[in-house]
GUVO-331697 format. One line per field, with one value per residue (C-alpha): x, y, z; residue in one letter. Coordinates in Angstrom, 2 decimals. Example, Ala and Ser with C-alpha at 12.3 -4.5 7.8 and 13.67 -1.06 7.14 Angstrom:
c1	(12.30, 13.67)
c2	(-4.50, -1.06)
c3	(7.80, 7.14)
rovex	(A, S)
***
This chain:
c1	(26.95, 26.06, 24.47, 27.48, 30.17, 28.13, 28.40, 32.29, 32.81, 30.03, 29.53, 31.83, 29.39, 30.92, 31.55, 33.10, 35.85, 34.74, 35.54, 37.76, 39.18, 39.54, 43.32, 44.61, 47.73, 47.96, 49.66, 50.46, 49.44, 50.10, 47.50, 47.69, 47.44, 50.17, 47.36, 48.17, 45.84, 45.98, 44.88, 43.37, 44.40, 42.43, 44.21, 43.22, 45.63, 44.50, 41.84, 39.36, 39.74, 40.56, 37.55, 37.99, 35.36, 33.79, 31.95, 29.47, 28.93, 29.43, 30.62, 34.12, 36.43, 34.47, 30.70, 32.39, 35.31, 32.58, 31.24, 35.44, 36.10, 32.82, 33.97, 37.92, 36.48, 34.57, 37.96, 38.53, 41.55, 40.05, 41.12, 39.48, 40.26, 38.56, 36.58, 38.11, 36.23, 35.45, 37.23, 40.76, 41.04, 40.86, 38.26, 36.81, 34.71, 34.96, 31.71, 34.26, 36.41, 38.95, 37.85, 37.68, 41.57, 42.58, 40.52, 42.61, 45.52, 44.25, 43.85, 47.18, 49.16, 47.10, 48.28, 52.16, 54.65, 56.10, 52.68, 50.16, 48.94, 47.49, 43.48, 40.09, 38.85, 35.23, 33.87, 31.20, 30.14, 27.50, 25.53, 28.07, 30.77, 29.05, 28.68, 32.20, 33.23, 30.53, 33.07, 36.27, 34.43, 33.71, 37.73, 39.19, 39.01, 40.11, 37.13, 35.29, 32.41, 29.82, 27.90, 25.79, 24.31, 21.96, 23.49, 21.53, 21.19, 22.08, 23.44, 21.01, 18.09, 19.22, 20.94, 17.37, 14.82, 18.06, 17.99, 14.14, 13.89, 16.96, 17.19, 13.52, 13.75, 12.65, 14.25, 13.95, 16.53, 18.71, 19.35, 20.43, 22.59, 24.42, 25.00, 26.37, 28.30, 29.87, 30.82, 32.45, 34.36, 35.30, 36.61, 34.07, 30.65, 29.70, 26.05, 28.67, 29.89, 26.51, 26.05, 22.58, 24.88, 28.08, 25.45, 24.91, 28.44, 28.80, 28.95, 29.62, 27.70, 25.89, 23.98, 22.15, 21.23, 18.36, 16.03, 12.17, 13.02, 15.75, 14.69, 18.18, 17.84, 13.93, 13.74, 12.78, 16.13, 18.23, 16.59, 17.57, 20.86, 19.61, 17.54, 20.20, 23.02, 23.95, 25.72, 23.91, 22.42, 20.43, 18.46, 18.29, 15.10, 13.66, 10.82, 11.37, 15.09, 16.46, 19.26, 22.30, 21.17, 20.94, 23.94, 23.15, 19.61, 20.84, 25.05, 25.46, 22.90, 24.75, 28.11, 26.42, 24.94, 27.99, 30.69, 28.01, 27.66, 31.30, 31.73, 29.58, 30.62, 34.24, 36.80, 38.95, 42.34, 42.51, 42.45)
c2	(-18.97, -19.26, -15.79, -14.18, -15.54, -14.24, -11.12, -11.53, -13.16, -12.60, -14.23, -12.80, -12.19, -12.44, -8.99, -9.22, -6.44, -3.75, -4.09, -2.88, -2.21, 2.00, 2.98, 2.62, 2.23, -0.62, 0.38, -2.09, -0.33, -1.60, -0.86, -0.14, -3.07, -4.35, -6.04, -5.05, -4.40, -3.32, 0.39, 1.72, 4.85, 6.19, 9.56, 12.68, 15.04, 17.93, 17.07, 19.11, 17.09, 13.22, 10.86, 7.70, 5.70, 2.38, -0.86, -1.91, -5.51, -8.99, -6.68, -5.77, -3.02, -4.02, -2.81, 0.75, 0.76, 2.05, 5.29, 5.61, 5.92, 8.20, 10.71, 10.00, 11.16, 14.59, 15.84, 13.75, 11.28, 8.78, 6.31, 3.03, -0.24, -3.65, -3.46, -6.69, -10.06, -9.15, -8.96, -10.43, -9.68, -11.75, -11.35, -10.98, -7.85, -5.28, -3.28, -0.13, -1.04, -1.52, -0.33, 3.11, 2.85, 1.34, 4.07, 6.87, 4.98, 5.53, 9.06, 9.51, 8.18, 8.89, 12.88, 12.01, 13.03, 12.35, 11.19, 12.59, 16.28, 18.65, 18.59, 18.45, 15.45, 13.76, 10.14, 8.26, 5.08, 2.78, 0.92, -0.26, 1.35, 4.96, 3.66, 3.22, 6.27, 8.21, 7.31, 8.51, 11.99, 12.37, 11.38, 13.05, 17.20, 16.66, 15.16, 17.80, 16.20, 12.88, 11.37, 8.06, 5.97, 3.47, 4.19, 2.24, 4.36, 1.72, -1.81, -3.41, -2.60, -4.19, -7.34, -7.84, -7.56, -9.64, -12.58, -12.56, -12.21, -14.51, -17.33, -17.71, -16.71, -14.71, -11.47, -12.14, -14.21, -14.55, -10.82, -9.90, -12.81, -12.21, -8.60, -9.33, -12.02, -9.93, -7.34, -9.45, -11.19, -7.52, -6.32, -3.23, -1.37, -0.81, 1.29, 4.28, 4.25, 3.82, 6.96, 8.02, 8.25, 9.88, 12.62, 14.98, 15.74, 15.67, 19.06, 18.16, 18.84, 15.00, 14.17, 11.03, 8.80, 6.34, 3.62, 3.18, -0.29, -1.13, -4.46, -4.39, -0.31, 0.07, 4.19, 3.63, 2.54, 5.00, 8.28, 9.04, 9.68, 11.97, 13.54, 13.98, 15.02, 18.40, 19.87, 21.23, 17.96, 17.01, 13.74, 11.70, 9.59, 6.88, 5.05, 2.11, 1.96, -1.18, -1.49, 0.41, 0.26, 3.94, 3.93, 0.63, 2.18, 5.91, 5.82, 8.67, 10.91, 9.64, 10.25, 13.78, 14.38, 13.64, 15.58, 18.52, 18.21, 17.52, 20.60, 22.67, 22.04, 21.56, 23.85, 24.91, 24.21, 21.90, 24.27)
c3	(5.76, 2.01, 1.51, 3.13, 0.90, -2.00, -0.82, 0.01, -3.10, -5.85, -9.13, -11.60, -14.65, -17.83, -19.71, -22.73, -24.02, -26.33, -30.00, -31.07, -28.03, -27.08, -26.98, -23.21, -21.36, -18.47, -15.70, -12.35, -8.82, -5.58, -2.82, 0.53, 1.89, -0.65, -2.96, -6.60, -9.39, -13.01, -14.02, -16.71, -18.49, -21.81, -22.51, -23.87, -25.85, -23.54, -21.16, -19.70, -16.46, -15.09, -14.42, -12.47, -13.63, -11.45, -12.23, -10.33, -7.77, -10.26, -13.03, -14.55, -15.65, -19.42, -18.40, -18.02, -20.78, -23.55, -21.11, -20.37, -24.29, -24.53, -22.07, -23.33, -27.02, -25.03, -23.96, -20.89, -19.39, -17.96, -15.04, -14.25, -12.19, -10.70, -7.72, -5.30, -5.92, -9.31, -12.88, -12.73, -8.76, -6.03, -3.39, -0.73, -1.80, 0.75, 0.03, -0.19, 3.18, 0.79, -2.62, -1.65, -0.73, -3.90, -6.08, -3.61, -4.51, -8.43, -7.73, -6.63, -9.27, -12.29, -11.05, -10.52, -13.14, -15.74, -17.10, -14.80, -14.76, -12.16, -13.61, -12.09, -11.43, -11.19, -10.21, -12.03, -10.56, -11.09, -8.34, -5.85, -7.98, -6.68, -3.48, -3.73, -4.96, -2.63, 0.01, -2.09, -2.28, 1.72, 1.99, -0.73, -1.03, -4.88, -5.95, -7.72, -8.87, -8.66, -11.31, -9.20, -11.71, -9.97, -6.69, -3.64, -0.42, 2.59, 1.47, 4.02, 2.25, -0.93, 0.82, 2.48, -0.80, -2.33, -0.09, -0.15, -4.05, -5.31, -2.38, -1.30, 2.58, 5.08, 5.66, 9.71, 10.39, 7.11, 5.78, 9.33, 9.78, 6.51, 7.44, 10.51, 8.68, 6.29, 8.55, 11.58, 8.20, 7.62, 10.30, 9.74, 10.46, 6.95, 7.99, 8.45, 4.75, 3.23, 0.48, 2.31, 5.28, 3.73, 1.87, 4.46, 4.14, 0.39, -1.09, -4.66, -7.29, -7.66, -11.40, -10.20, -12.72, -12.23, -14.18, -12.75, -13.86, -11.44, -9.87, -7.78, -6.27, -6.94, -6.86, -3.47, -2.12, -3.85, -3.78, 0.28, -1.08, -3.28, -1.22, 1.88, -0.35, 0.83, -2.41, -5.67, -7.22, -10.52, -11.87, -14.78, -14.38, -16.79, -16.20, -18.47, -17.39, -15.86, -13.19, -14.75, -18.23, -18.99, -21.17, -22.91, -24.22, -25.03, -24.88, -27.22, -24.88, -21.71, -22.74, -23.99, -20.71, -18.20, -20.39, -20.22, -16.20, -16.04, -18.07, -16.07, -12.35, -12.62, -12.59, -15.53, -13.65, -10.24, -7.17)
rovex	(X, X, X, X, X, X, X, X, X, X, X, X, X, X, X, X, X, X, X, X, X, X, X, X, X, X, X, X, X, X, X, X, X, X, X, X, X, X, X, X, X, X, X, X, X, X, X, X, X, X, X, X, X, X, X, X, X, X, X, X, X, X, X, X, X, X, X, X, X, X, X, X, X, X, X, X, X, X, X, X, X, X, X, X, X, X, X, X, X, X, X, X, X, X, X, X, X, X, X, X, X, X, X, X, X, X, X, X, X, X, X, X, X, X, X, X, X, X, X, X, X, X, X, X, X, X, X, X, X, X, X, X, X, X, X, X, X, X, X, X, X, X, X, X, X, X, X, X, X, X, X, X, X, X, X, X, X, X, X, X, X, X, X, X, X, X, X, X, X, X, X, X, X, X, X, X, X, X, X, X, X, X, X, X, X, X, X, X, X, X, X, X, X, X, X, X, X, X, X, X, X, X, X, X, X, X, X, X, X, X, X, X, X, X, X, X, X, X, X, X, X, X, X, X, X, X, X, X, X, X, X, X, X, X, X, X, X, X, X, X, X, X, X, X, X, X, X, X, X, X, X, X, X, X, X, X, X, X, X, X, X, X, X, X, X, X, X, X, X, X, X)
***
């Protein structure tokens, strides 16, 4: 159905590249599942840590590249990558199935020699980007630290307000049909990997960053995660703040404010 192949393959929203463009380094990955995908590396002469940093659903590697050379300028390598279905990669979108994999896969190289270092490392995500990276943390013992910028708490929610909102019908019979949809095209229960879900088990410190604005993850639908996340936590909350637009109305206060988390809850040398 029509809804469901949104989902699997969304509009890819044009983001245009930073300019100038930060210094990087492109490297070639190859996923598990043999898919490969271009990396992004913006290095630091000697970093505090490594961030892997995430898009979020119709964006691009550029919505992120400006908080990458933020943190990058605060003493931080940074690592980012294109979700599946969006940017230069092919879909279907996975809803994390997959993505989570692929930002493991980041992970692992970005920390083999000759270039890679032993460091801390943190996530910061935003919207399905955390969602994404929520499940990296539960799998991954490395992961130090989350910051969830506009994070949703259960994709079901959202997919039902969304197909009510931007297509005009009823919730009862179309959202559930497009969930089930997307999942038998999946292969996957996706309920289980949903952040609100993954939280009790999420010890982490979490900075949660949030707009009262957001007409895609009202405050409603995202604060269960916060609320059920089971390590130390912390909030950013603006009222007048739209749907990941906290950067794009204070960036030099955002970088400011995730270096100084970062900074706080990581450790000085990876355990």
């Amino acid at each position: 159905m029509f809804s469901a192949r949104h989902v699997l393959y969304p509009e890819r929203y044009p983001i245009p590249p930073s300019d100038p463009l930060p210094s990087l380094t492109t490297h070639r990955l190859q996923a598990s599942d043999g898919a490969r995908f271009d990396v992004w590396r913006l290095a630091s002469g000697a970093p505090r840590a490594r961030i892997l940093v995430c898009h979020g659903f119709y964006a691009n590697r550029f919505q992120v590249l400006e908080i990458a050379e933020g943190l990058r300028q605060r003493g931080y390598e940074v690592v980012l990558f294109e979700l599946r279905g969006h940017g230069e990669r092919p879909g279907p979108c996975t809803l994390g199935l997959r993505e989570a994999d692929d930002a493991l896969a980041v992970l692992r190289w970005s920390a083999e020699p000759p270039e890679g270092r032993m460091l801390p490392v943190g996530v910061l995500g935003l919207s399905m980007g955390a969602a994404v990276l929520c499940q990296v943390a539960a799998r991954a013992p490395e992961v130090r630290a989350v910051v969830a910028d506009s994070v949703y708490s259960r994709f079901f929610p959202v997919l039902r307000r969304t197909i009510r909102e931007r297509y005009r019908l009823p919730a009862v019979p179309w959202a559930w049909l497009t969930w089930w949809s997307v999942q038998l095209a999946l292969g996957g229960r996706l309920s289980a990997r949903d952040p609100a879900a993954l939280a009790p088990s999420l010890r982490q410190p979490l900075f949660a960053i949030q707009g009262g604005e957001d007409r895609r993850v009202p405050p409603l639908l995202g604060s269960e995660v916060f609320d059920r996340w089971a390590g130390p936590k912390r909030r950013w909350f603006e009222p007048q703040v739209a749907h990941v637009r906290m950067f794009a109305q204070h960036p030099r206060e955002y970088c400011d404010r995730v270096a100084a988390f970062f900074n706080e809850v990581l450790p000085e040398r990876a355990a």
